[in-house]
N, C-alpha and C positions, 0 to 999 in steps of 0.2 A: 359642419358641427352645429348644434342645437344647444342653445343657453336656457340652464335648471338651477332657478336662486342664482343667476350671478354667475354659477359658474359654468365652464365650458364641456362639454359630453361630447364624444366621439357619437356622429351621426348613426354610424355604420362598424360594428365590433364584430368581427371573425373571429372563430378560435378554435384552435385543433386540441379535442380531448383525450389525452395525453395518459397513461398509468394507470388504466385498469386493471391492468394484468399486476402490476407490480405493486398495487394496494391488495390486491389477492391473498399475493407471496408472502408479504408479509405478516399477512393474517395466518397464515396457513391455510388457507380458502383457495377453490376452484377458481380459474377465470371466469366463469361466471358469474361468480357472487362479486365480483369487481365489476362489470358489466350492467348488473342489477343496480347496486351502487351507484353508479356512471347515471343511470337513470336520474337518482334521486338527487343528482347536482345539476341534472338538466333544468330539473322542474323550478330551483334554487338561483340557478342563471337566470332563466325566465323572468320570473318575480322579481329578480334585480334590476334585470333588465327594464323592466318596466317601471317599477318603481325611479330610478336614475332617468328616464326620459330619453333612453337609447331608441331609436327607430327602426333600426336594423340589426338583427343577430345573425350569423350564419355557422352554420355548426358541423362539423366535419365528422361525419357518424360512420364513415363504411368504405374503403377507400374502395378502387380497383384493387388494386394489389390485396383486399387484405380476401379477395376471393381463394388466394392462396393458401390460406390458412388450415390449418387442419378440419377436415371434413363437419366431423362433429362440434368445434366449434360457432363452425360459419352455421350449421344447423341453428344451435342455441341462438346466436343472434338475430336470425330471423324470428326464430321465437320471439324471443326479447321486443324485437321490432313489428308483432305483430299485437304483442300483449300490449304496449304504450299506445298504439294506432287504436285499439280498443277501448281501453282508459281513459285515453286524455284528451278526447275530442270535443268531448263535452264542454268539460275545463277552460281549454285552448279556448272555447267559443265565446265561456262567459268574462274569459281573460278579456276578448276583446284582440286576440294573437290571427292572424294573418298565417298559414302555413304553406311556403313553395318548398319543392325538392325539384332536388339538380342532380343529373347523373345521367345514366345510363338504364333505363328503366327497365329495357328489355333483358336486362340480364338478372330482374328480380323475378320471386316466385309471382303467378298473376296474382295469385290473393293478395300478396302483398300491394301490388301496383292498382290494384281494382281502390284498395282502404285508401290511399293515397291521393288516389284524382278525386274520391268522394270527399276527402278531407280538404283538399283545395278547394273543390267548388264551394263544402259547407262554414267555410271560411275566407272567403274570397272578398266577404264586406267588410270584414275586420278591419280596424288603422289603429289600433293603440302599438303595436308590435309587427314589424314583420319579420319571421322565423323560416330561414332558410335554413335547409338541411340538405347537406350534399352528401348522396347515398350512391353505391355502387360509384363515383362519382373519383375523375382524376386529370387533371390539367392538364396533361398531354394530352390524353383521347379528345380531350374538349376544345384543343386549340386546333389537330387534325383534324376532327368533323365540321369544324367551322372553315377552315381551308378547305376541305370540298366542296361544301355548302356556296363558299364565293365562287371557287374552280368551276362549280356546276353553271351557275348564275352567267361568268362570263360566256363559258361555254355555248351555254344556250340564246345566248345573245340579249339574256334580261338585265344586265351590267355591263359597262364600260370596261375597261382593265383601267383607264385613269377613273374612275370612280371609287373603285376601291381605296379604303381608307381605311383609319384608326377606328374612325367612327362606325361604317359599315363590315368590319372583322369585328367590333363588340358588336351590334347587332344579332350576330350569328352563332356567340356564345349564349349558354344556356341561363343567364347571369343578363340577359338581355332587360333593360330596364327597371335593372337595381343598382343602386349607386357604389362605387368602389369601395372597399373596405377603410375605413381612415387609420383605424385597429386595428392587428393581427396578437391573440395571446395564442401562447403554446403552453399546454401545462407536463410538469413532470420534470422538468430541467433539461428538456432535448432544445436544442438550438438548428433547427433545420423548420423545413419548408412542407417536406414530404410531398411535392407532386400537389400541389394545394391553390387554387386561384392562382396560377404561373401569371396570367393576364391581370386580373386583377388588382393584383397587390403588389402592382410596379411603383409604388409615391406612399402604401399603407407606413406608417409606425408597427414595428415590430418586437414586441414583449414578450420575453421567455421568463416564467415562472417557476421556482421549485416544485410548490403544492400538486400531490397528484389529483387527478378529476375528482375521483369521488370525494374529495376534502374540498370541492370549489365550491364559492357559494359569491354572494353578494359582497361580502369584506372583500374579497380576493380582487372579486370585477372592480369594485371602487379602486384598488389598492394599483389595478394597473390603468386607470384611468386617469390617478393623481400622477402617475409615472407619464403616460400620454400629454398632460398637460405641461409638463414640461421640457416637452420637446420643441426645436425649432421647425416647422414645415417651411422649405425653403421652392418644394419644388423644383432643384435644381438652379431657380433662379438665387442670385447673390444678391446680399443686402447691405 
């Protein structure tokens, strides 16, 4: 954690964006226009996030699974994901915001994955924020590629089999030298995990929020952060 005025900020804040569809519904609105929405709380996380003195966001935008989706949805969202990578790059750079994405890249359109390596590299100096976004992106496939990745390594005789460790299996995830999440929010009122940093958020604090996404903003992020601070981190160990 990182000390802002005195008080104590979760290093590292995750969080799964939660009720786009169902800020829609209520509107009478397309999931779309929840989507779009969804946008307009990222940019609001953001600015919070930095304003608060968080160092690390990581933000759960595209699961695997939600490739299942109905066709012309997962359409729109690329859209969507092409229109922000356009937009906000500028923004992002004068923000001072750091941008990594984690996933599975090769199952994005190229155009998409072309906007994405140019926006890391054109943000690659940044340190006021760093903004991970895990896109096509899902915990199982991540713990399996990394279990090959070692299986390979032994294999080929570049690793031990006692060398293999805690340490050297996070290396191999795509999460490689970014610090564990201390924070996990979920918004919308769903109390699950969904297939989400499995690895990483083995010791995280875990905060499930009513508010759907597109109502999240900076209040919200404070409001689970006063909640994070009164947690005990025990680490297992007894005091």
């Amino acid at each position: 954690m990182v000390y802002v005025e005195g008080t104590a900020v979760p290093q590292h804040v995750a969080i799964i964006m939660d009720g786009n569809g169902r800020w829609a519904k209520a509107r009478g609105l397309p999931r779309t226009a929840g989507h779009r929405q969804g946008v307009e709380a990222v940019r609001r996380t953001i600015s919070g996030a930095i304003e608060l003195g968080i160092q690390y966001v990581t933000l759960f935008s595209f699961s695997s699974e939600n490739w299942g989706r109905p066709v012309d949805e997962v359409s729109d969202l690329m859209g969507l994901m092409r229109r922000y990578l356009r937009s906000e790059t500028a923004e992002l750079r004068e923000q001072g915001v750091r941008v990594r994405v984690i996933g599975e890249r090769e199952r994005l359109p190229r155009d998409i994955a072309e906007m994405i390596s140019q926006l890391e590299v054109q943000t690659r100096e940044n340190s006021r924020l760093n903004l991970v976004v895990a896109l096509s992106y899902g915990g199982r496939a991540e713990l399996v590629l990394a279990a090959k990745q070692l299986a390979s390594a032994v294999q080929d005789g570049k690793l031990s089999l006692e060398d293999v460790s805690e340490e050297t299996f996070g290396q191999c995830l795509f999460t490689d030298g970014i610090p564990d999440p201390d924070l996990l929010i979920r918004t919308s009122g769903e109390k699950r995990i969904s297939n989400f940093l499995l690895w990483q958020l083995a010791y995280s604090e875990l905060i499930f929020v009513d508010t759907l996404w597109p109502d999240f903003g900076k209040d919200e992020l404070e409001g689970a952060i006063a909640e994070f601070r009164q947690r005990d981190r025990r680490y297992g160990v007894a005091v």
